[in-house]
N, C-alpha and C positions, 0 to 999 in steps of 0.2 A: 251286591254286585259291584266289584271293581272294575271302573273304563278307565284304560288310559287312549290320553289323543295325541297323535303322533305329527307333527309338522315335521313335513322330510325337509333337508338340505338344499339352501341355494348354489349352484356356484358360481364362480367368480363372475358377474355381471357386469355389464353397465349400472343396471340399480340396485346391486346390492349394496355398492357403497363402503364396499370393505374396508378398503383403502383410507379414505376417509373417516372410517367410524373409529380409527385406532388413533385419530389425533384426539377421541372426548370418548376413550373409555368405555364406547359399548358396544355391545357385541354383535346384533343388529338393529336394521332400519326402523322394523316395526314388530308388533304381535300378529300372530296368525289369528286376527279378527274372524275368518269363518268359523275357526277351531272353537274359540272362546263363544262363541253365538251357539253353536253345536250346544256345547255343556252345558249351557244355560237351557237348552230344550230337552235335556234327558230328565227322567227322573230324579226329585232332590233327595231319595233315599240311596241315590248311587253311592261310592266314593268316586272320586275323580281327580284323575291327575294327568297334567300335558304336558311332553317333555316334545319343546324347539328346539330340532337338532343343530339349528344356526346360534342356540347358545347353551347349549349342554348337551351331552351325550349320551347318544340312549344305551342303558346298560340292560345285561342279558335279566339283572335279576327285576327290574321293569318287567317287562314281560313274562317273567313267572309269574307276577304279583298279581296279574291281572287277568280278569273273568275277558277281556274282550276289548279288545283296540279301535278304536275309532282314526280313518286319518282320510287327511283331504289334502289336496296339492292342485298346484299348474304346471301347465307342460314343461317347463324349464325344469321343475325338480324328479322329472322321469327318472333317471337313473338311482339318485336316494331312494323312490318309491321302492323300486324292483330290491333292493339292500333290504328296505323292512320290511316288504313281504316276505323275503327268503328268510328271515330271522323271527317274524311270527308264524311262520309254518315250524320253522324248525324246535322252535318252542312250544306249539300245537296248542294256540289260540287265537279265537275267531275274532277276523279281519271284517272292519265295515268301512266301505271304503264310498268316497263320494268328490264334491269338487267339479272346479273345469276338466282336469283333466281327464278323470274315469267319467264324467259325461259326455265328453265327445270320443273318448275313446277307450270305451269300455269293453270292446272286443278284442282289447289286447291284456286284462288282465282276469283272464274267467277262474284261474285261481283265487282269488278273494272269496271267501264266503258272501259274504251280503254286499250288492252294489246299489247303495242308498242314491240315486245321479238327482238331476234337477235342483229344484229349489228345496231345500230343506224341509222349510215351514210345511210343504203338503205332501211331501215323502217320508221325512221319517217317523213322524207320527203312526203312520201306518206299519212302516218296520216295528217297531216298539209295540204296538198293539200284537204282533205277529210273535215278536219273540217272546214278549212275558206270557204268551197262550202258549208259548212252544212252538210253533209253526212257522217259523219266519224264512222267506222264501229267500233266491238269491236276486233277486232283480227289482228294482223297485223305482218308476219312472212314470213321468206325468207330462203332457202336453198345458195341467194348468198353470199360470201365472200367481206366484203368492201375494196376500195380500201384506206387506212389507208392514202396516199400521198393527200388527201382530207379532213380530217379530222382537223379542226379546233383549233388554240391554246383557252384553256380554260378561260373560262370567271373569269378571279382572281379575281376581284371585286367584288364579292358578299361576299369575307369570309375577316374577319380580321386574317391575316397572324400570328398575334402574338398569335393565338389561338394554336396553330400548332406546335410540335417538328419538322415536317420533311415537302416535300412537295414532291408528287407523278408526273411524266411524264411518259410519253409511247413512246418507239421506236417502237416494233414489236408486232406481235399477231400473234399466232399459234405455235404447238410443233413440231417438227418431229417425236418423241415418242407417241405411243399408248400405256402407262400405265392401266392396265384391272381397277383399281381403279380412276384415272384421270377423271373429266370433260372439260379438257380444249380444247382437239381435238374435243370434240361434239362442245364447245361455238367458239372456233375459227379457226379450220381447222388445219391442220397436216402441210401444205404450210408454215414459216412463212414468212407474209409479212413485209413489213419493211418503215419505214417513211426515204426522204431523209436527207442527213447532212445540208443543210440551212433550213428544218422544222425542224430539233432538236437544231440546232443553237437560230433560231428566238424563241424557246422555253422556253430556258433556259435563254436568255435574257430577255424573258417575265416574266421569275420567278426574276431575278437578280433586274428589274426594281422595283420590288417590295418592297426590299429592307432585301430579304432574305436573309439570308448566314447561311449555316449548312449544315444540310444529306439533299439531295435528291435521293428520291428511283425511279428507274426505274422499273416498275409493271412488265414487261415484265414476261410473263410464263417459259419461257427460251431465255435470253439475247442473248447468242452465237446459235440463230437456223441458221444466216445464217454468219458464220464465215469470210467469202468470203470480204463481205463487210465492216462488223466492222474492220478487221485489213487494205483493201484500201484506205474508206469514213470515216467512224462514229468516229472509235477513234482519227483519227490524229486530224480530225477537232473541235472534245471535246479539247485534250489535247493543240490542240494552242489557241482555246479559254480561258479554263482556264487561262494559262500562261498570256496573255492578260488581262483578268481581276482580276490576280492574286490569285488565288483557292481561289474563293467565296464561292464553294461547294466540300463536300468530296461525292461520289456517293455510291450506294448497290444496288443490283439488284438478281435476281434467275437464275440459270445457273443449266446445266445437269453434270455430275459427267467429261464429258470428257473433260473437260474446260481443267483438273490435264494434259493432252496430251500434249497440245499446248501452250509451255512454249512462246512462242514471242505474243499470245494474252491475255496469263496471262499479262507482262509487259508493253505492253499496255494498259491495261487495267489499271493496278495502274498509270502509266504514265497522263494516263488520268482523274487520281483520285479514282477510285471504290478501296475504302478500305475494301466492306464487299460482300460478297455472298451467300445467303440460295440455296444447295445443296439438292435436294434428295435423302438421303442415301437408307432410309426405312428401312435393315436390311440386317447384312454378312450373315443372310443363304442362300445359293445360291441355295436350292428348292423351297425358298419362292418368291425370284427375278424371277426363271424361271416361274414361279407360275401367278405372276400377270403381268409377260411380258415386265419385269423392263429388258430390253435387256443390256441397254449400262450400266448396273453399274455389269452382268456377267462379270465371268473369269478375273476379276482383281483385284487386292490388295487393296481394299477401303480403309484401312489405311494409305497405302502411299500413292493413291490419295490425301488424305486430307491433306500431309504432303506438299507434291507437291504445293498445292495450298496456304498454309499458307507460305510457304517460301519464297513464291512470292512477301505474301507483301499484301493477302488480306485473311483477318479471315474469315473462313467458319461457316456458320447457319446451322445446319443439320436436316433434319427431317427423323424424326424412325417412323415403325410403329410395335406394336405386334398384332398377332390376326389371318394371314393369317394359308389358312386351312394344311399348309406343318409347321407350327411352332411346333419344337418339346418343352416340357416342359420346355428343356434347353435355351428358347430363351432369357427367362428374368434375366439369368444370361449374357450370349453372349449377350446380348443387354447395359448392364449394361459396361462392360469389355471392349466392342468397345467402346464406348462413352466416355469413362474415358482416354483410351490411348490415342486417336484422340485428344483431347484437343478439342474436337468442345462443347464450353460452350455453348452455345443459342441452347439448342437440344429437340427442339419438338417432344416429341415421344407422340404420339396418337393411338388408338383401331382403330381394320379397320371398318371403314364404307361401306357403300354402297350410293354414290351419287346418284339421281333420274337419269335415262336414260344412265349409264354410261354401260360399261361392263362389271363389276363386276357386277351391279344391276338385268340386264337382265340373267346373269346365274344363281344368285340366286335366283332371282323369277322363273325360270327352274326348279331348284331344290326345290321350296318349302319350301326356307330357312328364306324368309324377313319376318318381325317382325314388321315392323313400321318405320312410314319415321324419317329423322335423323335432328338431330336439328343443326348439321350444324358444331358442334363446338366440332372438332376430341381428343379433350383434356380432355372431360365430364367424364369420367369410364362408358360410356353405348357402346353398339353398337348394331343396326339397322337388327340384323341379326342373327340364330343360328349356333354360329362357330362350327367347327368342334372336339372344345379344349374344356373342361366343362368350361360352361362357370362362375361359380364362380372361379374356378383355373385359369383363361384370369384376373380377376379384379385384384384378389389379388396377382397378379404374376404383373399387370401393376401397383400396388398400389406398390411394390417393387422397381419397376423401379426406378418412380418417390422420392420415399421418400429417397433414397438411391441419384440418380443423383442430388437430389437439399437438400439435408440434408447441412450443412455447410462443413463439412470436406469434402466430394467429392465435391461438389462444385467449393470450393476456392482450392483444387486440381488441378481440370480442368483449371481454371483460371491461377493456375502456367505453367502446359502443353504447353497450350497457349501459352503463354507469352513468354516458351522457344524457341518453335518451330517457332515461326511469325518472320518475318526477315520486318522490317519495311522500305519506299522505303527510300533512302538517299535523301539529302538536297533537302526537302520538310517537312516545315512546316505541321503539323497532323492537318487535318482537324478534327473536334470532330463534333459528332453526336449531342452531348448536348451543344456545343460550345456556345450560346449566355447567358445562366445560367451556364456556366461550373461551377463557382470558388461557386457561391453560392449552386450550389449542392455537392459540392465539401465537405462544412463547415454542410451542415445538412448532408450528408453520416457520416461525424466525429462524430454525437450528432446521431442521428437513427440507425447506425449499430454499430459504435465503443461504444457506452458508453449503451444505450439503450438496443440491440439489443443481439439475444440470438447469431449470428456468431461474434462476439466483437473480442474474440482472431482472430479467421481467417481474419477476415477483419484487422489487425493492423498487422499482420505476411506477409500477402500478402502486404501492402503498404510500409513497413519496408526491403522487399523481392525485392520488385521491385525497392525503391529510393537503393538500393545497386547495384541489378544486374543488373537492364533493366530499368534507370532513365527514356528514353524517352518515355515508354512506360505506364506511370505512370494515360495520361489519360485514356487507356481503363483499367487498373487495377481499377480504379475508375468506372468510366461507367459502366464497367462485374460485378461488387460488388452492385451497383444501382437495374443494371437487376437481379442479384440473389435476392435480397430483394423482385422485384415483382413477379418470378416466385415460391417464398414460400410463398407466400399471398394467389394466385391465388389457389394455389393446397392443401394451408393448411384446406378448409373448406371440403375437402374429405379425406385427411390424418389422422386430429384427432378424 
């Protein structure tokens, strides 16, 4: 039996990073770590092959080759999906298709032959029993929760590594947060469960063997859901790993706002390497937090959270949202004004959406308010829904945002903020994100942004700023200047 597994297309995002990834040669951010887990669960007398259409092209003769296509995707890459289903119908071979996206919205693609949806681990086992008997149905879905301590390390072998800025693993799955806007309590349960320390050992070996070394991200929904364990099992046993093979890797993962609390699992956590963390801020109006049931980022000082955690030793990603229906017109200046102080440069601020099957979805179909399903990709200028704010005063108040937070002078701003406020850990070597292109993205940042480029002053005031005050910190000064270049790409074909 020939599988191929098909990773459909990003496009141009916020985190795809396109922009950015052409200063160090490669072609995306990451591997499709679900696809790669998939393989490793099929049978090992398959053949198997994955083609990532973010770094190769799926050709027609692919799909002659092959007995059966496997593909998974999130809502952002809908429109690639709908491309490769028309091209393996048209080649007339059977599609199994699974993922966030065809499990939350799998009544939009009943052409697929088999929809594998949920968690893998207890679904497609079942498929597979179904097809090699010949009987394999079209539908296959489960209310249970897998046990992730089961879960197979990823089949690396199918991607060339050097395609790749970063490389993805999983510790945990599930939130303990019910966010009314979140899908991630419907896709993985509120519980999180959690893989042991010699699976995440044997994992990271498995990536090391390969012969990576730079960022890896931990996808985790929220890293710290079960605190208990990470500061007993998971970090010590990362951090003498590391030590051991000498920081092969610097880590980044997603965490809840309360991580800023628990100063002895912040330092472990750098201890163990994680230099970066995407928080979710969403927004200081605290009608808009009680609003969508943002519980644990109430009644606290979300600027010194942020402060808290940067001092630690690890840079905060923060994501905003404008659009909730308690936002008063002031928020796009308060959104603007937090973001700036905070020094959280990588600030995703997106329109609210309405995710298929979430809570927010379900009350605005109540109310009579959805519009049309959402393309997936919270950074667009549209949203899915009739807010409660007019809604040309929502665009042009979020076209504010944006054009203001990533203009160059706020920008390279933030970036100094930054830079003052980060207490970087002591004698450890900085692992770099960009680390195996550093010095050559180093020299085209010089000729692209310095000479080139419309921020040219800022970018030479900030590397002039920083080899004076904050020498060691020189490579994310670089790196944040990279990522600025791609998030005014990204947003400039809706700004001008």
């Amino acid at each position: 039996m020939k599988a191929l597994l098909i990773y459909p297309e990003f496009p141009d995002t916020f985190w795809s990073f396109r922009y950015a990834l052409k200063f160090i040669h490669r072609k995306a951010s990451s591997p499709p770590l679900g696809l790669l887990t998939i393989a490793a669960m099929l049978p090992e007398t398959w053949e198997k092959r994955l083609v990532d259409m973010n770094v190769e092209s799926l050709d027609d003769e692919d799909l002659r080759r092959a007995d059966i296509v496997f593909v998974s995707a999130m809502s952002v890459q809908k429109e690639s999906v709908k491309g490769v289903i028309e091209r393996c119908k048209a080649a007339g071979v059977r599609i199994v298709a699974g993922g966030p996206l065809f499990t939350t919205e799998y009544e939009a693609f009943g052409d697929v032959d088999h929809l594998v949806l949920n968690e893998a681990e207890v679904t497609l086992p079942r498929f597979l029993e179904d097809f090699q008997n010949g009987d394999a149905g079209h539908f296959y879905t489960t209310d249970q929760w897998a046990d992730i301590r089961t879960t197979p390390i990823p089949l690396w072998g199918l991607i060339n590594i050097k395609r790749y800025a970063s490389i993805n693993i999983q510790y945990s799955r599930g939130c303990p947060f019910n966010c009314e806007f979140c899908d991630i309590a419907l896709l993985c349960g509120r519980t999180p469960r959690t893989k042991d320390k010699d699976q995440i050992i044997r994992e990271l070996e498995s990536v090391y063997a390969l012969g990576f070394r730079g960022q890896v991200f931990f996808v985790d929904d929220n890293f710290i859901g079960n605190k208990k364990k990470l500061k007993e099992e998971i970090l010590p046993a990362i951090a003498e790993w590391m030590e051991m093979r000498k920081h092969p890797f610097s880590f980044n993962t997603q965490a809840s706002i309360e991580l800023s609390d628990h100063k002895d699992l912040m330092q472990l956590m750098v201890r163990a390497g994680f230099d970066v963390v995407f928080v979710g801020i969403e927004t200081p109006h605290e009608q808009s937090l009680a609003e969508c049931s943002k519980f644990q980022n109430r009644n606290r000082d979300l600027l010194a959270s942020v402060r808290n955690i940067q001092k630690s030793g690890l840079e905060v990603q923060g994501g905003f949202i404008v659009g909730f229906d308690n936002d008063p017109l002031t928020i796009f200046d308060t959104q603007i004004r937090f973001i700036q102080k905070s020094g959280v440069v990588t600030a995703m601020v997106g329109i609210l959406n309405a995710l298929p099957r979430t809570q927010l979805y379900e009350r605005l179909k109540r109310e009579q308010r959805l519009l049309k399903e959402t393309s997936g990709n919270n950074t667009d200028f549209a949203t899915n829904f009739i807010p409660r704010m007019d809604y040309d005063l929502l665009i042009s108040g979020y076209k504010k945002v944006l054009s203001t937070l990533y203009s160059p002078r706020h920008y390279y701003a933030r970036v100094r903020t930054f830079l003052r406020e980060y207490i970087p850990p002591k004698k450890k070597k900085k692992a770099l994100r960009f680390r195996p292109n550093y010095f050559g993205a180093f020299f085209r940042s010089m000729v692209l942004l310095g000479i080139i480029g419309k921020e040219r002053f800022h970018y030479w005031r900030l590397l002039f700023w920083t080899v004076i005050t904050r020498p060691r910190l020189l490579p994310q000064a670089v790196t944040l200047s990279i990522y600025g270049f791609h998030f005014r790409k990204v947003f400039e074909k809706y700004l001008n």
